[in-house]
Structures are given as C-alpha cells and as structure tokens.
C-alpha positions in Angstrom: 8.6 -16.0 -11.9 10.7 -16.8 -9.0 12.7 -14.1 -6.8 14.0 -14.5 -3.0 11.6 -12.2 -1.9 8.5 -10.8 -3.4 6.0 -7.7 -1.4 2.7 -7.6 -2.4 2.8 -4.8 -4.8 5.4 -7.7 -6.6 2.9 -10.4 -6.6 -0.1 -8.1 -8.0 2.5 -7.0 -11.2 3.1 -11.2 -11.5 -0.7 -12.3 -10.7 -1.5 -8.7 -13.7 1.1 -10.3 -16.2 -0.6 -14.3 -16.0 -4.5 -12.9 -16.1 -3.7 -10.9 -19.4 -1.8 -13.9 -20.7 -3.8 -16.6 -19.3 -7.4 -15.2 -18.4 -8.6 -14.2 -15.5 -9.4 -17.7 -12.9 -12.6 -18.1 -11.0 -10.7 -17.9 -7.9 -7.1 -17.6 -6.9 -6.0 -20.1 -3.1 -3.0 -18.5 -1.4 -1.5 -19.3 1.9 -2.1 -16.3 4.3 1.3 -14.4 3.8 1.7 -10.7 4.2 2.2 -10.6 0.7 -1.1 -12.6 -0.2 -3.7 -10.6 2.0 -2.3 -7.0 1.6 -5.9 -5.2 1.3 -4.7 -3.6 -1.9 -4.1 -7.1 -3.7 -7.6 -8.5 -2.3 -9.2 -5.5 -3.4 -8.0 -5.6 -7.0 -8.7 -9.0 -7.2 -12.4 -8.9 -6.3 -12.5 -5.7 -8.7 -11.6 -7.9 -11.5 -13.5 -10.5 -10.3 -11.6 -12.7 -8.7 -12.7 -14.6 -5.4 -9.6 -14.6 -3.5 -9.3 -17.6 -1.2 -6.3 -18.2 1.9 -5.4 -21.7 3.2 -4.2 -22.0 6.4 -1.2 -23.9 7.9 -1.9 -27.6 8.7 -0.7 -29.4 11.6 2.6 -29.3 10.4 3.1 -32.1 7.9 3.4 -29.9 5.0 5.7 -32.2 3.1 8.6 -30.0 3.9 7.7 -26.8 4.0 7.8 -25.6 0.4 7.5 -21.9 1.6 4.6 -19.2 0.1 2.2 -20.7 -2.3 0.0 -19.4 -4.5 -2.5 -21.6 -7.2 -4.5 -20.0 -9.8 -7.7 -22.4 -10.6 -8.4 -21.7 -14.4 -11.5 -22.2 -16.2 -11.0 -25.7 -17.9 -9.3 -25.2 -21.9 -7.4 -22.3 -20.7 -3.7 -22.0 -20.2 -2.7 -25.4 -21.0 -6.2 -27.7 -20.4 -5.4 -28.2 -16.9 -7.5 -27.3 -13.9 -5.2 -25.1 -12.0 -1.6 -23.9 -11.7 0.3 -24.0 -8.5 3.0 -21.6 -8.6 5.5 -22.1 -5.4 
C-alpha cells in the first residue's frame, strides 16, 4: 500500500492487514520514523510477538534517499518463499 503520508495508527492497520494475510515475521527492521517508533505500534508488535528492530541513517550514501522504509523478515515458505519483504 502506498499513500503520501502515512501516521502510525496507518502503518499498524497496513503491518495488521499483511500479518493476517502473510503470518506474523520473526521480526519486523524499520528506519526510526515517527511513524515506526510510536510506543503504541512497538507495543502491539511485541504483544503479538514481534521483535521490532530500527536502522539508523548511514553516512549519507543511501542510494538516493528512497524515503521511510519498512521490511518484514518472514519465516522461509511463507508469503512467496522469499526471506523478507521490503516495502518502501
């Protein structure tokens, strides 16, 4: 799901929606926007057992700046076989 802007209450309804769908991941790497590390969204993750994980801006040789990230490492076989998703 893309949208120009998305709170945090936005991004727990999307991250809600892909767990039912997909299963929930062993842990879920986001960069450290407001929207990411609202205490609510942490807190519902860990509830449902979710180890949520922040990255940190590098140097500044990001490859363009690609804006908020988010990628959702899946137990391998689920969703489509792959490791992880990377949703940008």
């Amino acid at each position: 799901e893309v949208r120009d802007k998305m709170g945090s209450d936005d991004v727990l309804e999307v991250m809600h929606r892909l767990l039912m769908k997909h299963g929930k991941p062993e842990f879920i790497r986001s960069d450290n926007g407001g929207e990411f590390v609202a205490q609510h969204l942490q807190n519902w993750l860990r509830k449902v057992g979710v180890r949520p994980s922040q990255i940190y801006p590098s140097s500044g040789d990001d490859g363009g700046g690609m804006g908020a990230k988010v990628a959702l490492i899946l137990p391998q076989g689920s969703f489509t076989g792959q490791a992880d998703l990377l949703l940008v």
